[in-house]
One Martini backbone bead per residue (centre of mass of N, CA, C, O) as a GRO file, in nm:
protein
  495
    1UNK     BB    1   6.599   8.099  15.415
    2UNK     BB    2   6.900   8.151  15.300
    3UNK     BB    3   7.157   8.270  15.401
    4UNK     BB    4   7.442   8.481  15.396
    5UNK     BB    5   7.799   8.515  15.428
    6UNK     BB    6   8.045   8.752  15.454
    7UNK     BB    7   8.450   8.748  15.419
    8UNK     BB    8   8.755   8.938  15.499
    9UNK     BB    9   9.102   8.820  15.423
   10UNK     BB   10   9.406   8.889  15.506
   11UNK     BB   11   9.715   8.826  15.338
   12UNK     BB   12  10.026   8.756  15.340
   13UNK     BB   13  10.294   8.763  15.127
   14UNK     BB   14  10.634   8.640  14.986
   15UNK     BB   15  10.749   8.729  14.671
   16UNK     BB   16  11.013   8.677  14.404
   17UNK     BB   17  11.148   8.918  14.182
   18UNK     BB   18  11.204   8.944  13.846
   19UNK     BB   19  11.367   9.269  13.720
   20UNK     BB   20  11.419   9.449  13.455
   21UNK     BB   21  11.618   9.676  13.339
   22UNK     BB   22  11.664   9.918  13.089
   23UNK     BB   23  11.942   9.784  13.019
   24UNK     BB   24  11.843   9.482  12.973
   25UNK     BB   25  11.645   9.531  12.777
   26UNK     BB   26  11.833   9.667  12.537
   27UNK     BB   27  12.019   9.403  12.534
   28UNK     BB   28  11.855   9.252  12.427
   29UNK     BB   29  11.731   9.350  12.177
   30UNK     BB   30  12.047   9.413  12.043
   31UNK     BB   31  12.068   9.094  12.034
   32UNK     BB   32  11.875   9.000  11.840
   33UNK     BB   33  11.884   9.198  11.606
   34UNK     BB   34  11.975   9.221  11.330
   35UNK     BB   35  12.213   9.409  11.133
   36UNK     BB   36  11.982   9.584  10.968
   37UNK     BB   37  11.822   9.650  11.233
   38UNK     BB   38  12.096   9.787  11.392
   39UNK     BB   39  12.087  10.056  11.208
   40UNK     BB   40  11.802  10.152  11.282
   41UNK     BB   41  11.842  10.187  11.590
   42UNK     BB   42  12.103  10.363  11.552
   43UNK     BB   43  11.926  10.589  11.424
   44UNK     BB   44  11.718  10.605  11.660
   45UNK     BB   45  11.913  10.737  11.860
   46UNK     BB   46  12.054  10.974  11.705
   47UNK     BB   47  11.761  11.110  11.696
   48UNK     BB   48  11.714  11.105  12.087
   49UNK     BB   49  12.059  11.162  12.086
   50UNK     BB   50  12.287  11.438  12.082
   51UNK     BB   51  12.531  11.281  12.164
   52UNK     BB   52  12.498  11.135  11.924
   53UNK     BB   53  12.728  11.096  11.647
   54UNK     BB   54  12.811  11.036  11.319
   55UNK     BB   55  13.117  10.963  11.184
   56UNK     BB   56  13.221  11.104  10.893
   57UNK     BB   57  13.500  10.982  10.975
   58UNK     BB   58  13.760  10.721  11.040
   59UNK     BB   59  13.974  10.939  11.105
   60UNK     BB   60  13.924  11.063  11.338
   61UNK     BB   61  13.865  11.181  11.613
   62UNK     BB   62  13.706  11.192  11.906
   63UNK     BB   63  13.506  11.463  11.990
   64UNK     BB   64  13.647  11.552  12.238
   65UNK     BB   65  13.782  11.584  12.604
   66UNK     BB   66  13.694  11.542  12.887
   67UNK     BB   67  13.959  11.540  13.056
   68UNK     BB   68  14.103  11.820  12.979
   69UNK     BB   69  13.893  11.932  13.203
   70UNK     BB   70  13.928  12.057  13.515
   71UNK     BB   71  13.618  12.020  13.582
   72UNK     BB   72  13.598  11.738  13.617
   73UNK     BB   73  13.820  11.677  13.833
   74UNK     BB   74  13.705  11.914  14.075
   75UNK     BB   75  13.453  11.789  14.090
   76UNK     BB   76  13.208  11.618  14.181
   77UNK     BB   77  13.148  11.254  14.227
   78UNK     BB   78  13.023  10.984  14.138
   79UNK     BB   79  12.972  10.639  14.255
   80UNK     BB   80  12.836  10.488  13.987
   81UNK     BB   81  12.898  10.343  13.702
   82UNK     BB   82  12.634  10.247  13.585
   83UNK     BB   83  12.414  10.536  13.724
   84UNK     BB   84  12.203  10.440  13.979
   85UNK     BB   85  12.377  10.677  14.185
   86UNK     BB   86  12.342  10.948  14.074
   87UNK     BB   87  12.372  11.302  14.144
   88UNK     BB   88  12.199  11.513  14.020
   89UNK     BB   89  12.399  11.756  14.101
   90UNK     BB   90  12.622  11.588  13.902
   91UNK     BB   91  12.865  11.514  13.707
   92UNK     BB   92  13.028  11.294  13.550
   93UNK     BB   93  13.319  11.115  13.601
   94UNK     BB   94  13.630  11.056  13.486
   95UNK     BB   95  13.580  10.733  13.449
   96UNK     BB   96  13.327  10.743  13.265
   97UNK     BB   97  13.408  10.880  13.041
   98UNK     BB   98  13.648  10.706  12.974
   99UNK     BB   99  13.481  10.460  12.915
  100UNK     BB  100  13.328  10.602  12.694
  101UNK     BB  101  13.543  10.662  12.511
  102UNK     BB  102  13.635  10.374  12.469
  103UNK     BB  103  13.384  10.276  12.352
  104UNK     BB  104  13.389  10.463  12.117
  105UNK     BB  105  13.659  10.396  11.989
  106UNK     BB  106  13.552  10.055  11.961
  107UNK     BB  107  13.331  10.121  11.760
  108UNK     BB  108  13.482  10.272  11.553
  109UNK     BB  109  13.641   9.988  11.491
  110UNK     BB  110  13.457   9.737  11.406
  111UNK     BB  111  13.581   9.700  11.166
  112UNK     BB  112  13.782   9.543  10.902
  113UNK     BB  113  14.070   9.548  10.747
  114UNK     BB  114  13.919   9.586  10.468
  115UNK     BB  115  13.795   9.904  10.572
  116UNK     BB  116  14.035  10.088  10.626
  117UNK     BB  117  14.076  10.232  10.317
  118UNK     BB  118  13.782  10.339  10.370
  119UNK     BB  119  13.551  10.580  10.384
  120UNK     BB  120  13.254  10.640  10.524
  121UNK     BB  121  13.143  10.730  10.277
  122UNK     BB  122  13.124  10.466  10.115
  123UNK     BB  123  13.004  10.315  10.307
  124UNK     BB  124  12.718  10.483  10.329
  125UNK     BB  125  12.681  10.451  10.007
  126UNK     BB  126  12.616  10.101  10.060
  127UNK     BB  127  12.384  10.170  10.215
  128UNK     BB  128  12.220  10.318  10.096
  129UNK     BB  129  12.227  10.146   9.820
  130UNK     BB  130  12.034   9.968   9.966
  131UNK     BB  131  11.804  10.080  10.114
  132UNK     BB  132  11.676  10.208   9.849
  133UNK     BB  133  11.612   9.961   9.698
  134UNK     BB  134  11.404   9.839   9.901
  135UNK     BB  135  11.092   9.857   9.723
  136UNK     BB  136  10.817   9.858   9.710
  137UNK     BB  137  10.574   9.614   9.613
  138UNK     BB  138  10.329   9.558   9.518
  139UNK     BB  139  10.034   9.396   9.525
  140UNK     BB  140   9.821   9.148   9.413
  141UNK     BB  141   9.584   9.329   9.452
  142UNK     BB  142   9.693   9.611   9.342
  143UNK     BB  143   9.728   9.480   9.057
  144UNK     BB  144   9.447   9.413   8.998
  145UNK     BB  145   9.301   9.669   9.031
  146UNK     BB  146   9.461   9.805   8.833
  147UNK     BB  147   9.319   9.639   8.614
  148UNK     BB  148   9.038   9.740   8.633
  149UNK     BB  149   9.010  10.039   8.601
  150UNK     BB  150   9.120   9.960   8.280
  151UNK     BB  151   8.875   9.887   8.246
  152UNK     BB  152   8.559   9.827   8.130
  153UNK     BB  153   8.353   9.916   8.337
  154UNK     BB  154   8.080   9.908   8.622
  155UNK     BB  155   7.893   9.929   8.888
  156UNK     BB  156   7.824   9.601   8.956
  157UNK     BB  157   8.062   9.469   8.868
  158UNK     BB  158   8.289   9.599   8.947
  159UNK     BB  159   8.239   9.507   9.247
  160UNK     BB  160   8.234   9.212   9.238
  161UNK     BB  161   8.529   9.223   9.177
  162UNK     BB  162   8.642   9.317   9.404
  163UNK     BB  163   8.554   9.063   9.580
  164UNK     BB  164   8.729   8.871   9.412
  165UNK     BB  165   8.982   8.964   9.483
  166UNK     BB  166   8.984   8.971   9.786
  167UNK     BB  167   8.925   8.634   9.752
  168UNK     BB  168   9.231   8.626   9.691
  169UNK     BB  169   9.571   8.449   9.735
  170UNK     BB  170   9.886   8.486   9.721
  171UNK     BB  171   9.871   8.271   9.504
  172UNK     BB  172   9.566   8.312   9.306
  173UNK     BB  173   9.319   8.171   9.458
  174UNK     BB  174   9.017   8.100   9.518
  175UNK     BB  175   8.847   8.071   9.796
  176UNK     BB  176   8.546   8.193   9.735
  177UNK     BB  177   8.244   8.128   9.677
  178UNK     BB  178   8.016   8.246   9.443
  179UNK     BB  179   7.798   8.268   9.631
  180UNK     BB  180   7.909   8.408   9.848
  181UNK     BB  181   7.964   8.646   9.646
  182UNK     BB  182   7.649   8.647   9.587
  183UNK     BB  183   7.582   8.781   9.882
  184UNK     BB  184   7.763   9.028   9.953
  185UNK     BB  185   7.685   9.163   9.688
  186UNK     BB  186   7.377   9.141   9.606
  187UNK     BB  187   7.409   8.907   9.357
  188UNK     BB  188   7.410   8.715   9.108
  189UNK     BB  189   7.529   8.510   8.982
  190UNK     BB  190   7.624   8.578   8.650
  191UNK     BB  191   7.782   8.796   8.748
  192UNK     BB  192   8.010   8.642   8.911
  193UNK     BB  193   8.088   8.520   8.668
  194UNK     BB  194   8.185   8.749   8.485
  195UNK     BB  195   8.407   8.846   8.702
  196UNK     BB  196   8.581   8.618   8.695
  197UNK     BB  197   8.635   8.622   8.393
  198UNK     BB  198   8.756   8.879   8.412
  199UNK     BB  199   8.998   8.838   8.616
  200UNK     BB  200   9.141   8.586   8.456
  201UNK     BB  201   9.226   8.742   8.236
  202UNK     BB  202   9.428   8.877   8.352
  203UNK     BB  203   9.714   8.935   8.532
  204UNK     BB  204   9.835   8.659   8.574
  205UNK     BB  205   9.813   8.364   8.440
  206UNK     BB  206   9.546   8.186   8.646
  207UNK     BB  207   9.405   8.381   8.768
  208UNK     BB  208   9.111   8.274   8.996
  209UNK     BB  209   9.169   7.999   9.038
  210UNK     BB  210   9.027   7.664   9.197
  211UNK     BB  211   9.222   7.509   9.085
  212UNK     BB  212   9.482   7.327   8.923
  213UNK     BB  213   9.321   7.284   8.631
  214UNK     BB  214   9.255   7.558   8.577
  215UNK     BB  215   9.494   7.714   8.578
  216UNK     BB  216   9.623   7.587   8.376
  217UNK     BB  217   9.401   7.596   8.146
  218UNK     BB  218   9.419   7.893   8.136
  219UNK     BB  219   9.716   7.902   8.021
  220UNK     BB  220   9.671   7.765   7.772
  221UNK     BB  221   9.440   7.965   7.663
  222UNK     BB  222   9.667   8.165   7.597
  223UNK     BB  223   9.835   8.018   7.400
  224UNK     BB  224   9.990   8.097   7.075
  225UNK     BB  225   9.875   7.849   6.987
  226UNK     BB  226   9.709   7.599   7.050
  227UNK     BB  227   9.693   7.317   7.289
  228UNK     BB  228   9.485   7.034   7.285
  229UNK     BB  229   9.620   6.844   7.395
  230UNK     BB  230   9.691   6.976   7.685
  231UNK     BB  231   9.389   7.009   7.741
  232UNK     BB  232   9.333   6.729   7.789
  233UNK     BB  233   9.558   6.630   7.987
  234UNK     BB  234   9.433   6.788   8.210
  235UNK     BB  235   9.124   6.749   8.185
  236UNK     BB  236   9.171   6.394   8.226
  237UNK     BB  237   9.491   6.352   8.361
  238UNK     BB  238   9.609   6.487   8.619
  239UNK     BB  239   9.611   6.255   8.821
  240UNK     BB  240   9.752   6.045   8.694
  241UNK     BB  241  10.008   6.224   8.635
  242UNK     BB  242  10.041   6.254   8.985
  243UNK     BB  243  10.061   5.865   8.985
  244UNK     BB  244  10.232   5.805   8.794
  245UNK     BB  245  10.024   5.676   8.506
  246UNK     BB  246  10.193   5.659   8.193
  247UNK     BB  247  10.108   5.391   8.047
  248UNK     BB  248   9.784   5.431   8.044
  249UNK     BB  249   9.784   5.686   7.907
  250UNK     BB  250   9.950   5.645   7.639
  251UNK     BB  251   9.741   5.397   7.583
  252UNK     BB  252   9.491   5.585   7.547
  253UNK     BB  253   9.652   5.782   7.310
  254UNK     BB  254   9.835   5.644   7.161
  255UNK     BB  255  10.112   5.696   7.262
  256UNK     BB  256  10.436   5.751   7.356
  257UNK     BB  257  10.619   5.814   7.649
  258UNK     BB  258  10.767   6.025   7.524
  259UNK     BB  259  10.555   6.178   7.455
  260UNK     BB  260  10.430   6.213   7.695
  261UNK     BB  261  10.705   6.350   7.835
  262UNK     BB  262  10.698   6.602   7.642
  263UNK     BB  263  10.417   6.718   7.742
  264UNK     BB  264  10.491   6.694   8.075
  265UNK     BB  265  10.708   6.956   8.048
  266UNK     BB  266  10.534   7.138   7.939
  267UNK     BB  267  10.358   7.180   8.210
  268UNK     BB  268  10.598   7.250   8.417
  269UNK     BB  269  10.611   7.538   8.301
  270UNK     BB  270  10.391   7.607   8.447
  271UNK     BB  271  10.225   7.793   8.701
  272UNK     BB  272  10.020   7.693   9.038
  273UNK     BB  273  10.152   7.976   9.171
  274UNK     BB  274  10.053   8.290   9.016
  275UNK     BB  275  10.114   8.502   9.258
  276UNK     BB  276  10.421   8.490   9.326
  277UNK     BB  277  10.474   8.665   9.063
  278UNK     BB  278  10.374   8.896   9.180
  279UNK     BB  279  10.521   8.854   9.506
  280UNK     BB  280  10.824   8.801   9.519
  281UNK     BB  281  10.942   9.099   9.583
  282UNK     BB  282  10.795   9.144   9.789
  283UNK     BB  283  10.880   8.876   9.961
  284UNK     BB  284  11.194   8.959   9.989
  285UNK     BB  285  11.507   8.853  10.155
  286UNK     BB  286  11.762   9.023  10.341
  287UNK     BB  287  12.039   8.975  10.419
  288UNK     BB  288  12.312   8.999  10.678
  289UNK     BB  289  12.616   8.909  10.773
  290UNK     BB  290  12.796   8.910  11.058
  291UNK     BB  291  13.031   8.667  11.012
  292UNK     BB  292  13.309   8.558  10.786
  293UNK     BB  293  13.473   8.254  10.719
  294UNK     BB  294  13.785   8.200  10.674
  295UNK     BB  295  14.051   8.127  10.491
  296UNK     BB  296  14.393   8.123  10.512
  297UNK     BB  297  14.708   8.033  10.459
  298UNK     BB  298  14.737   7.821  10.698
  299UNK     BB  299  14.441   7.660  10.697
  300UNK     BB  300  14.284   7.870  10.878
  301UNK     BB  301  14.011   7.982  11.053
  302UNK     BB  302  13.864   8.308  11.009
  303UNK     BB  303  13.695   8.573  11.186
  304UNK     BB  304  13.491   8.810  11.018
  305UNK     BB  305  13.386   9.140  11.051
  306UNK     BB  306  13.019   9.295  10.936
  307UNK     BB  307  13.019   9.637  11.028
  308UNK     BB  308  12.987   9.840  10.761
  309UNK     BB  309  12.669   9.888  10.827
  310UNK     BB  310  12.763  10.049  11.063
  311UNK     BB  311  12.753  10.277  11.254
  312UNK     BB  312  12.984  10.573  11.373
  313UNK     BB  313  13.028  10.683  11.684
  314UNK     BB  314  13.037  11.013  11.829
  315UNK     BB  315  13.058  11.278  12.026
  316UNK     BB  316  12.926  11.569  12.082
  317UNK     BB  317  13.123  11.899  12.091
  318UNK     BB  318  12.886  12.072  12.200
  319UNK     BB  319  12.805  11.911  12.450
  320UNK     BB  320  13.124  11.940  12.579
  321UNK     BB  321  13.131  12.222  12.608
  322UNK     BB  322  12.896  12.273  12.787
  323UNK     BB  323  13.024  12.135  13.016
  324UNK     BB  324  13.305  12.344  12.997
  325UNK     BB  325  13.121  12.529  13.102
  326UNK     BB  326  13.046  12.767  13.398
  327UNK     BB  327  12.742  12.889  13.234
  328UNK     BB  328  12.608  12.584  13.261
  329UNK     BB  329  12.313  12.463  13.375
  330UNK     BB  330  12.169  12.209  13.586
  331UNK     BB  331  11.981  12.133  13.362
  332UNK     BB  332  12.177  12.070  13.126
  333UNK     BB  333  12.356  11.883  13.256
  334UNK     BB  334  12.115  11.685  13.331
  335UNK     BB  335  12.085  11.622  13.037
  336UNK     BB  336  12.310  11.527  12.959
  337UNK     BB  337  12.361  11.299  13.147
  338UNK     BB  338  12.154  11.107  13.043
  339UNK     BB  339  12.247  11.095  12.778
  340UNK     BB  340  12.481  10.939  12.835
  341UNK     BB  341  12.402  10.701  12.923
  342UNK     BB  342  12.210  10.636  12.702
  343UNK     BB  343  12.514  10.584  12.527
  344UNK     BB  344  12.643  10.393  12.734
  345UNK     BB  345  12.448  10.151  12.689
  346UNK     BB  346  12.446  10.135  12.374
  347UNK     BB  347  12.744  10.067  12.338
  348UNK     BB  348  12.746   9.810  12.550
  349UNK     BB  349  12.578   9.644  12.393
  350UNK     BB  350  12.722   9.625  12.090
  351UNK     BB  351  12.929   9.501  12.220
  352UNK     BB  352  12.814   9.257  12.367
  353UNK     BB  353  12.659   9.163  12.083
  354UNK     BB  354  12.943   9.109  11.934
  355UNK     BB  355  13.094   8.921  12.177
  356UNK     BB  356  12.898   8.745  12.212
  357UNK     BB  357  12.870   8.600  11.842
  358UNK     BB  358  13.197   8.575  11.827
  359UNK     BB  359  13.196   8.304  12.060
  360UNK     BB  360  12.975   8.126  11.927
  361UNK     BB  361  13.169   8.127  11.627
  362UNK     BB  362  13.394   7.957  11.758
  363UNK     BB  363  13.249   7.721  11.852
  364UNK     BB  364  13.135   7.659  11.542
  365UNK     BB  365  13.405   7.610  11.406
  366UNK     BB  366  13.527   7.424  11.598
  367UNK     BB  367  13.286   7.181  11.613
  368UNK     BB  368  13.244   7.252  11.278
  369UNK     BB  369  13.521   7.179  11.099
  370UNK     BB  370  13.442   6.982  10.883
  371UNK     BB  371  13.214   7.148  10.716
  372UNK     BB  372  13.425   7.359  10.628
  373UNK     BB  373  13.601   7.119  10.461
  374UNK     BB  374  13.320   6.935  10.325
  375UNK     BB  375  13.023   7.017  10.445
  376UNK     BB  376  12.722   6.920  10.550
  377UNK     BB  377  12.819   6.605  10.571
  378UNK     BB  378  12.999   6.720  10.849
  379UNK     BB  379  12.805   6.751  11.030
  380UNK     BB  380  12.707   6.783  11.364
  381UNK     BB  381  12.600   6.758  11.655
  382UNK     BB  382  12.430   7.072  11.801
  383UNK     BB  383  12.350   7.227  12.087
  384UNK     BB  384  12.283   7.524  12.303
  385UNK     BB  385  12.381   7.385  12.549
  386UNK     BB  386  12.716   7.326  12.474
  387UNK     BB  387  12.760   7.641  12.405
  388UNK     BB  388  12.677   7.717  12.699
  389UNK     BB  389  12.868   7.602  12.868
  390UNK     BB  390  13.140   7.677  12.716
  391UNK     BB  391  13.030   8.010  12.763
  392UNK     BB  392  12.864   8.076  13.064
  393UNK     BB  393  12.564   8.064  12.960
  394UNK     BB  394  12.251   8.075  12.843
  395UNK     BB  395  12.020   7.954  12.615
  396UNK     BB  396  11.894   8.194  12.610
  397UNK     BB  397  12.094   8.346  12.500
  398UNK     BB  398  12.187   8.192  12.225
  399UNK     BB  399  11.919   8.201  12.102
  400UNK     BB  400  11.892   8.538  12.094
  401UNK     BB  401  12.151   8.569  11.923
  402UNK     BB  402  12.120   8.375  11.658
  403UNK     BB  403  11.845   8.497  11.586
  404UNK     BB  404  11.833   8.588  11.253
  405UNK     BB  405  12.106   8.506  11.168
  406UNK     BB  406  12.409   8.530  10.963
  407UNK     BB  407  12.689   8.312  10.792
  408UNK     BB  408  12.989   8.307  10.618
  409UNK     BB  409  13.089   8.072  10.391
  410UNK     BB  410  13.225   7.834  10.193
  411UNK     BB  411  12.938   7.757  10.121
  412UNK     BB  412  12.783   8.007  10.222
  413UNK     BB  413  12.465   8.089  10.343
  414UNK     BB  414  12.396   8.095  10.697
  415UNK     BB  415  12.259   8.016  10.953
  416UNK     BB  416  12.270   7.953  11.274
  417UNK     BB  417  12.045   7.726  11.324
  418UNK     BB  418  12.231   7.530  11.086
  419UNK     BB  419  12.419   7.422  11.335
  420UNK     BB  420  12.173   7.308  11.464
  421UNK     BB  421  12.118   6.942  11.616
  422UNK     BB  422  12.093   6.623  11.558
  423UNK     BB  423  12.184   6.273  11.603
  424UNK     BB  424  12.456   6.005  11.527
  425UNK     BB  425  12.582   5.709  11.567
  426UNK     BB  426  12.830   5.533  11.451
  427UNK     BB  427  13.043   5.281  11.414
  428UNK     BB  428  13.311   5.442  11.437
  429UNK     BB  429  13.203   5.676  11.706
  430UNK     BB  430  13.098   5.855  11.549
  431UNK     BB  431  12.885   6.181  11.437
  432UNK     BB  432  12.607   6.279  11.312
  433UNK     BB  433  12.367   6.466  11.166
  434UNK     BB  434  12.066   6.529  11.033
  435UNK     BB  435  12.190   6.697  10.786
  436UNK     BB  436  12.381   6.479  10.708
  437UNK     BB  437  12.198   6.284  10.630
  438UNK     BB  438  12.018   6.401  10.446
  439UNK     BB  439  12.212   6.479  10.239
  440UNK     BB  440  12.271   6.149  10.176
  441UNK     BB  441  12.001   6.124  10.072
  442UNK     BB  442  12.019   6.293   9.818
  443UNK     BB  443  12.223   6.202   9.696
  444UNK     BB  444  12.135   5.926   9.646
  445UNK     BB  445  11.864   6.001   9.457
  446UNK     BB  446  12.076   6.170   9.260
  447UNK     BB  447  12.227   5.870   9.163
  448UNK     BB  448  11.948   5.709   9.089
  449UNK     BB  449  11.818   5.546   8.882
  450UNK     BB  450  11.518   5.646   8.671
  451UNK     BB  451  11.372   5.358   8.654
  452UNK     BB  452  11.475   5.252   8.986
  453UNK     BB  453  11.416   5.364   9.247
  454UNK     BB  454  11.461   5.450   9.556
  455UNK     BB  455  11.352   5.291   9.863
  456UNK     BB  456  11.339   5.360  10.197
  457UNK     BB  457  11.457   5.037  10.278
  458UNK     BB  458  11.733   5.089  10.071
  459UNK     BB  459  11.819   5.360  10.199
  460UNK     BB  460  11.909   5.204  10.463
  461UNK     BB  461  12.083   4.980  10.369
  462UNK     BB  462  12.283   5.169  10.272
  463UNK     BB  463  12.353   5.318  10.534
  464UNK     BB  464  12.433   5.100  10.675
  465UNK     BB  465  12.624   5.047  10.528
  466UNK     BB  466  12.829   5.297  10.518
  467UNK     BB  467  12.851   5.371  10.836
  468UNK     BB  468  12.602   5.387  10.974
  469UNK     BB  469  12.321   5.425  11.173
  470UNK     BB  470  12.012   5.253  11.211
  471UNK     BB  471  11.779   5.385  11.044
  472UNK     BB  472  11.477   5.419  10.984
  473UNK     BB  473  11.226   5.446  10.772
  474UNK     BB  474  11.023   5.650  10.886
  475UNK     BB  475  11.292   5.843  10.912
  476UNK     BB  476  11.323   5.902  10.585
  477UNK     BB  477  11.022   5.949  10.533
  478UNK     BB  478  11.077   6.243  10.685
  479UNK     BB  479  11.358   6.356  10.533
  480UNK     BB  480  11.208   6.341  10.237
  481UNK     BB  481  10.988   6.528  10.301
  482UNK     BB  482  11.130   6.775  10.393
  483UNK     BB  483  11.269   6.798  10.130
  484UNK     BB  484  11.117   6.743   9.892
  485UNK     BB  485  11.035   6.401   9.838
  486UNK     BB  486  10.919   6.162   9.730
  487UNK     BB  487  10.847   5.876   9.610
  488UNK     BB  488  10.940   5.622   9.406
  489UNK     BB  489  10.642   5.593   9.279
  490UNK     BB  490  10.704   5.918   9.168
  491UNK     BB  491  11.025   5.907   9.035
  492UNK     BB  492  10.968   5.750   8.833
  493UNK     BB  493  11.041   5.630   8.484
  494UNK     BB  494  10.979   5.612   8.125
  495UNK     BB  495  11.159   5.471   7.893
   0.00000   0.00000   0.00000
């Protein structure tokens, strides 16, 4: 027999971590969170912090005046402005209260010369009224339920079509075998095969087809009149007009490429992903710029806050009275205490977070000055990094700025990470971005004659007449693709 012998080692190790503390986490929070979520975490702060209350007027002064009251200039004061060494048993001291007070002062005005004349009552209510508007619209399978309801239906049948809704995918198309769903129903296959029937009839037109033959072909067969040709063309030919294979066909139905083109013209109009129709505003994305861009009269661009969306915040007046009180318990002392920090935290994040936005923003100015004078085409190489160098912050700082953020420019609303890419040296010296190829090739190719369309050797060989640097074939064809453009034999036309 073999021994077997256990030992216990104890080893001690020293290693250092770094722990975040919990006003570093919520200013990261605060830094990533876009414009809009930026509203509700603010809402949400005001509901579980009572020092904090939205100043219905932004014409008022910040209410209450900490500094006023003898009692706090005599009290015994804390050592830490930060507050993490305050003394339990004492009162903020009046440098506190300064500093939060000046921050307080500081978010009230955060808004815009132009929002100078309005009142937050008017904010108030373009705030409410977006935020009203965004609706929830039912799922494509609950409007699909609901039409099944108003069938006349029941028993077996009801319950298998529930299946296949169940099975539809947010395009329209049905992703499971009907065995499998004659397994799950524990149901005969003709049963699932009219439970189908019975779901394609719905709105919208195509829904519950297996491929895109069929999709089509089910919305043809709902127009009337029909149209036979239409729908041979799709059940015999749709391959081959996905090869633009326009000559073979027109051949074999003996009529000609015009009206050929005639035809697919009229396929173009039907949705081939009819399920989108139904679920567009459910996922449509509602953006707010955090700052916008604009050319003043010296044709300088200058940089304006996009803040009227943001509450505007002052302290509570019962809870400074109640400071001012000498017959105020040293617990609600300390409840008041506790929640000042965390107002006067939430404050400083907010300003830290307009304040690295806005440096960003002026870094992005700079140095993509052609953009903002000429467009996509004149965008430069910019990356993380050479902004974080710029601002002595770190990458990853700019990065959770960035994320899901957008800024107003005069060519339109762009996230801000539409002007972060790679690039190339051009032949005169200069460098252009990634994004700003891509732009000269869709130029290209919507200017190429449609009889003859440019393949994507043609398209190298114009780039670099042009004087840029000489990008590969297969470097085109990858900016195409991601373009959603075709290939050349599938762009051309048949005059």
């Amino acid at each position: 027999m073999v021994e077997q012998s256990f030992s216990h080692n104890q080893v001690q190790a020293l290693r250092q971590e770094q722990q975040l503390s919990p006003q570093q986490y919520q200013s990261l929070e605060i830094l990533m969170v876009p414009l809009l979520e930026l509203q509700q975490r603010i809402s949400q702060e005001i509901a579980v912090n009572p020092l904090l209350e939205q100043d219905p007027d932004r014409n008022l002064e910040l209410a209450g005046d900490p500094l006023s009251s003898s009692d706090y200039r005599e009290s015994p004061t804390a050592t830490s402005v930060d507050g993490d060494d305050y003394d339990d048993a004492e009162s903020p001291n009046t440098d506190d209260f300064l500093e939060f007070s000046q921050l307080a002062r500081d978010f009230s005005g955060m808004g815009n010369e132009r929002a100078d004349n309005q009142s937050v009552s008017e904010l108030q209510e373009r705030r409410d009224f977006m935020f009203n508007s965004l609706v929830e619209q039912p799922s494509l399978q609950d409007q699909l339920m609901m039409q099944l309801r108003l069938s006349v239906v029941n028993g077996q049948l009801f319950q298998v079509a529930e299946l296949v809704i169940g099975s539809i995918d947010e395009t329209g198309y049905l992703r499971s075998s009907l065995a499998d769903i004659a397994m799950a129903a524990e149901s005969e296959l003709p049963i699932v095969e009219e439970a189908l029937r019975l779901v394609q009839s719905f709105d919208p037109p195509g829904i519950g087809a297996r491929d895109v033959k069929e999709c089509l072909m089910l919305q043809l067969k709902r127009q009337k009149p029909l149209n036979k040709s239409l729908l041979n063309l799709v059940e015999n030919y749709l391959e081959e007009i996905g090869k633009n294979h326009l000559p073979q066909i027109a051949k074999e139905l003996k009529i000609t490429i015009p009206e050929l083109q005639t035809m697919i013209d009229e396929l173009k109009k039907l949705n081939p992903f009819p399920g989108t129709v139904a679920v567009s505003e459910d996922h449509a994305e509602y953006v707010m710029p955090e700052l916008s861009v604009e050319k003043d009269s010296d044709d300088n661009y200058s940089i304006v806050d996009n803040s009227n969306y943001v509450p505007r915040l002052r302290i509570s007046q019962t809870y400074l009275d109640l400071l001012e009180d000498p017959q105020t318990s040293q617990e609600t002392r300390e409840y008041i205490r506790k929640n000042f920090l965390g107002a006067k935290g939430l404050l400083r994040s907010i300003e830290q977070r307009k304040n690295t936005i806005h440096r960003i923003t002026e870094v992005i100015v700079d140095f993509q000055h052609g953009f903002f004078d000429k467009g996509v085409e004149a965008l430069r190489p910019l990356t993380l990094q050479q902004v974080a160098d710029r601002l002595d912050l770190h990458g990853a700082t700019i990065s959770r700025a960035i994320a899901n953020k957008y800024m107003k420019t005069p060519w339109g609303v762009f996230e801000y990470k539409f002007f972060f890419s790679g690039g190339y040296r051009t032949d005169d010296g200069g460098d252009i971005s990634a994004r700003g190829v891509k732009e000269k090739i869709r130029e290209l190719i919507d200017d190429e004659p449609p009889e003859k369309p440019l393949s994507d050797s043609k398209l190298e060989k114009m780039l670099r007449d042009a004087g840029m640097v000489s990008i590969a074939r297969r470097t085109i064809a990858k900016y195409r693709e991601e373009m959603g453009i075709p290939p050349s034999h599938l762009r051309k036309k048949y005059l």
